[in-house]
DOVODREN-16348 format. One line per 3 residues: number of its first residue (from 1); for each residue x, z, y of C-alpha. Coordinates in pm, 1 decimal. Layout:
DOVODREN-16348
NUM = X:Z:Y ~ ...
This chain:
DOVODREN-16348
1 = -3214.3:8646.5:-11610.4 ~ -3064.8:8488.9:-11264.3 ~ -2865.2:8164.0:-11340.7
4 = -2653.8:8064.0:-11088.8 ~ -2445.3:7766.3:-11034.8 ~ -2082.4:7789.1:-10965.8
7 = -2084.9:7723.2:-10575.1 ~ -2346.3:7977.4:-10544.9 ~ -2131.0:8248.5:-10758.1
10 = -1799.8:8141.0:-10522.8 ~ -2019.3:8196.5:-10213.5 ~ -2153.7:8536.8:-10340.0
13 = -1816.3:8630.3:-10376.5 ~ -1692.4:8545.1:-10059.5 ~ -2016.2:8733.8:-9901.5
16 = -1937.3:9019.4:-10117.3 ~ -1558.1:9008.5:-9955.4 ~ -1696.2:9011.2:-9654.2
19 = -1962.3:9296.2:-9636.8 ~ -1687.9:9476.5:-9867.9 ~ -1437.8:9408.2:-9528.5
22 = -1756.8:9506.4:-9286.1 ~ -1773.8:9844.0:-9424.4 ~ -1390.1:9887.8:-9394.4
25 = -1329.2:9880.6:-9709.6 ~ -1025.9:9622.3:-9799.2 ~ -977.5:9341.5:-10059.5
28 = -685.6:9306.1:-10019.2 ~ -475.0:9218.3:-10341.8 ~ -797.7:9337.4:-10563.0
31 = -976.6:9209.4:-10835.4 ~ -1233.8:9088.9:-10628.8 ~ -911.6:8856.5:-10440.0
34 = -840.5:8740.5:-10778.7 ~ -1179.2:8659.7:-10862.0 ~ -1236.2:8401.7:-10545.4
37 = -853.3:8261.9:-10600.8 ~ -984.5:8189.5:-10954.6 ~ -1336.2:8027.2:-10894.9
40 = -1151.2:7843.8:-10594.0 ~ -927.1:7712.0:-10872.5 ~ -1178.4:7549.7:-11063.6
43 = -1395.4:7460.6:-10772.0 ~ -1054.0:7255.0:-10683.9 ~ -857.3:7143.8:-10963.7
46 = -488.8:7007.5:-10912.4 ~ -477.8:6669.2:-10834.4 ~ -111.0:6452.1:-10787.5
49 = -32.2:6603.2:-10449.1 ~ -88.6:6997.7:-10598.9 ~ -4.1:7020.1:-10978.6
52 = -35.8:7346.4:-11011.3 ~ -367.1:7525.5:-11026.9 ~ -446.4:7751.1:-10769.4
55 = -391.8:8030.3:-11024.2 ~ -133.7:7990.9:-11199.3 ~ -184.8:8110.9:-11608.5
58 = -547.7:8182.5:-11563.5 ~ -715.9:8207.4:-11876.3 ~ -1054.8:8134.4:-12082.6
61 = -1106.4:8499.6:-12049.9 ~ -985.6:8520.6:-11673.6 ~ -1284.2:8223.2:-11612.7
64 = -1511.6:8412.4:-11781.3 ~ -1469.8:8762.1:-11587.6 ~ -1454.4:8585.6:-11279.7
67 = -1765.7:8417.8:-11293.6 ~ -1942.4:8707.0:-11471.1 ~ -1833.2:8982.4:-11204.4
70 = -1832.1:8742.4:-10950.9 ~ -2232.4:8693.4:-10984.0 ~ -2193.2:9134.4:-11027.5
73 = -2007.4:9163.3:-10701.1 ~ -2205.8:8929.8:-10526.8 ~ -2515.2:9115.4:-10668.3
76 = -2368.9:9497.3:-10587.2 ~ -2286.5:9391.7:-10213.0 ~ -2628.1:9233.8:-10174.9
79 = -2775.4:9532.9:-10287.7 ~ -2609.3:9788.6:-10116.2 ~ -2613.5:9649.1:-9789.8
82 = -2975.3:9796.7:-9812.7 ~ -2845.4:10092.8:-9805.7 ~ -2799.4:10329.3:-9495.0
85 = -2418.8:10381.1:-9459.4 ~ -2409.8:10736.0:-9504.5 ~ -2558.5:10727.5:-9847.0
88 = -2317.3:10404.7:-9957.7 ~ -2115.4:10535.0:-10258.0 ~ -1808.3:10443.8:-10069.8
91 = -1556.7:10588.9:-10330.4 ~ -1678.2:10401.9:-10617.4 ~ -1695.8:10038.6:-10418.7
94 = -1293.5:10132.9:-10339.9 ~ -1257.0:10191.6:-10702.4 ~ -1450.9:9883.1:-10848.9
97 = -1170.9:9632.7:-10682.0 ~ -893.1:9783.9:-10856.5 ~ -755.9:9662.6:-11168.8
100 = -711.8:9317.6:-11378.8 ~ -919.4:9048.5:-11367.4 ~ -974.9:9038.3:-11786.8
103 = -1128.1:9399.6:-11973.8 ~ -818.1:9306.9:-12204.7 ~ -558.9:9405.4:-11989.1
106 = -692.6:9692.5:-11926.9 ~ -580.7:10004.0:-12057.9 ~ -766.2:10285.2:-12134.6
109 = -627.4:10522.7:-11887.7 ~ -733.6:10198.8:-11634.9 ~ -1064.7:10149.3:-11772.5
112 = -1287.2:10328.2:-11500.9 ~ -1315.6:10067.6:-11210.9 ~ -1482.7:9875.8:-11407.7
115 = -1725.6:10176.8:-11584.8 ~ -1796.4:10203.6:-11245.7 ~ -1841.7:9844.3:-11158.0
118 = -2113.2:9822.5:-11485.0 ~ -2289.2:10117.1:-11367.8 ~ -2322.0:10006.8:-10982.4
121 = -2404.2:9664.6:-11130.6 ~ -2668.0:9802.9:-11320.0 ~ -2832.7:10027.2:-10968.4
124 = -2787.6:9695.1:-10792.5 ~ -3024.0:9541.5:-11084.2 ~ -3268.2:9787.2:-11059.0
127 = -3268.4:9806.6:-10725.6 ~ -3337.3:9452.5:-10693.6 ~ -3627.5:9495.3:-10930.3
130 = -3763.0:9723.0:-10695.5 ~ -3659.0:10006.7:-10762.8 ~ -3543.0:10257.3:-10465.2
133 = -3184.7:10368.9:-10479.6 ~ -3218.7:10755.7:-10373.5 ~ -2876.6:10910.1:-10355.8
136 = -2529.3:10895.2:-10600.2 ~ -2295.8:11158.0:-10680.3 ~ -1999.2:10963.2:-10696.1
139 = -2139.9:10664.3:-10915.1 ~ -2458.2:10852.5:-11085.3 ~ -2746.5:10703.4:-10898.4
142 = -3050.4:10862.3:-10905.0 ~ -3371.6:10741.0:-11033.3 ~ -3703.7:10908.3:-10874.3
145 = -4032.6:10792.6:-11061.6 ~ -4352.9:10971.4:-10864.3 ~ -4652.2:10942.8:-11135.1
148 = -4910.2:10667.9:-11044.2 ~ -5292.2:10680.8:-11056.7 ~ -5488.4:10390.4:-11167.9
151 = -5852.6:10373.4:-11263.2 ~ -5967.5:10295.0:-11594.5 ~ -6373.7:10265.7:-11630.9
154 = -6393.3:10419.4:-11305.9 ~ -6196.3:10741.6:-11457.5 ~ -5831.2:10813.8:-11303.3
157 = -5529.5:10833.6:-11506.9 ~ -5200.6:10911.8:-11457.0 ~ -4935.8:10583.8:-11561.5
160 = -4639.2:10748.3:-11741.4 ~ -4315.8:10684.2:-11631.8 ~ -4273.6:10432.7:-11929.8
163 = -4500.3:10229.4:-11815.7 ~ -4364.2:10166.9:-11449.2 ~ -3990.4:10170.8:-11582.7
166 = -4085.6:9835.5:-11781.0 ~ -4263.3:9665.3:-11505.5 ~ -4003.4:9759.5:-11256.6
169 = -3736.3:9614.0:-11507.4 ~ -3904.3:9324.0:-11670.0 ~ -3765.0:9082.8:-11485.8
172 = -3401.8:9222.7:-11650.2 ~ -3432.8:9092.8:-11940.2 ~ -3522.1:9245.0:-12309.8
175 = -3206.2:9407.6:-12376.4 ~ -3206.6:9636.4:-12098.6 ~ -3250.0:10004.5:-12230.8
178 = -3314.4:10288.8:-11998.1 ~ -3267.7:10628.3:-12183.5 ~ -3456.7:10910.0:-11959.8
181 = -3329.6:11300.1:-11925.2 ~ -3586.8:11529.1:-12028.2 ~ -3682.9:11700.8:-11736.1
């Protein structure tokens, strides 16, 4: 697990803004707007000369969510700018800004941003556990695992796919589970 402080979340954001407005794609009155304006509130509480926070009737739960998909959008735009542009899932990235800030204003007809913000959160991960992003269709990414050889007593083996899927993802964390199509 990645701990970062909140500065270092803020300034993900802001680069995630940024490559987000690089590849045309605008922030403009998004979640990812409301995210910054709320970790720019805490970063600068009022004080006598501004009263009011810089977001008004932010919440616990509006804190939370923007610190937690902060670190994701910061993580997603990191990530993808790895990718060439042509195989950018450009859809999806418009479709993770929109909606609330909290899950709990969301209603279930509103729900799939951020299904789609988990699931490019989660190719971001494994891509930054070294894993190569080959190709989405829409926001399914796919996952390519060619067999490895290794020698054992001077015989060769194959390495299942298991095997390279958990040393890929260790670094994750145990509660990651990776459920594989039969092929």
């Amino acid at each position: 697990m990645h701990f970062r402080a909140l500065g270092q979340i803020y300034v993900d954001a802001l680069r995630a803004r940024d490559w987000f407005e690089s590849t045309s794609i605008s922030t403009a009155h998004t979640r990812l707007e409301s995210i910054i304006a709320c970790i720019d509130g805490l970063l600068n509480p009022p004080t006598k000369a501004r009263k009011e926070p810089i977001v008004p009737g932010a919440t616990s739960e509006d804190t939370y969510y923007a610190l937690s998909d902060g670190a994701g959008f910061g993580l997603i735009a990191t990530e993808m700018s790895k990718l060439p542009s042509d195989l950018l899932p450009r859809r999806a990235l418009e479709d993770i800004l929109k909606g609330p800030l909290a899950a709990s204003k969301e209603e279930p007809s509103s729900s799939d941003p951020r299904n789609k913000f988990v699931e490019l959160e989660l190719a971001a991960n494994l891509s930054s556990a070294g894993l190569q992003l080959l190709g989405f269709d829409d926001v399914n990414s796919s996952l390519k695992i060619t067999p490895t050889w290794s020698s054992v007593n001077g015989q060769p083996r194959a390495v299942d796919s298991n095997t390279i899927l958990r040393r890929h993802t260790r670094s994750l964390g145990p509660n990651l589970v990776i459920h594989r199509i039969a092929e």
